[in-house]
C-alpha positions, 0 to 999 in steps of 0.5 A: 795392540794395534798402532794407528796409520799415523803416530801424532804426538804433541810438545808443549813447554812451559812459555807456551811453545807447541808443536806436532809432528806425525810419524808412520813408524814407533821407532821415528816418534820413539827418537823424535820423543828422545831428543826432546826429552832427554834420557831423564823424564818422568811418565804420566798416564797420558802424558811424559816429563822431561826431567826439569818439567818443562817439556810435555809431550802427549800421543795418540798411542800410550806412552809408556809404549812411545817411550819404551818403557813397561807402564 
């Protein structure tokens, strides 16, 4: 699979905070979602959980992927 020029991936929370961050490589937007989430969180398909629901964070890449985890 082919990655994009730039990795986008987007936080939203429960009281309505957002924020988008862009990253050139998997490994920045793999840590950057680590530490938002946590070592405990839930997939979806578009989409992953932190383990209390409530962080959401969405990619331009699949998340199982960001995640580095088998879908």
């Amino acid at each position: 699979m082919t990655l994009p020029d730039l990795i986008r991936v987007r936080l939203t929370t429960i009281d309505h905070y957002a924020e988008s961050r862009r990253f050139k490589t998997l490994a920045g937007a793999r840590k950057y979602a680590r530490r938002k989430l946590g070592d405990t969180f839930d997939i979806g398909l578009h989409y992953a959980v932190d383990a209390y629901g409530c962080v959401k964070l969405e990619a331009n890449i699949p998340i199982a992927l960001l995640m580095g985890r088998e879908a």
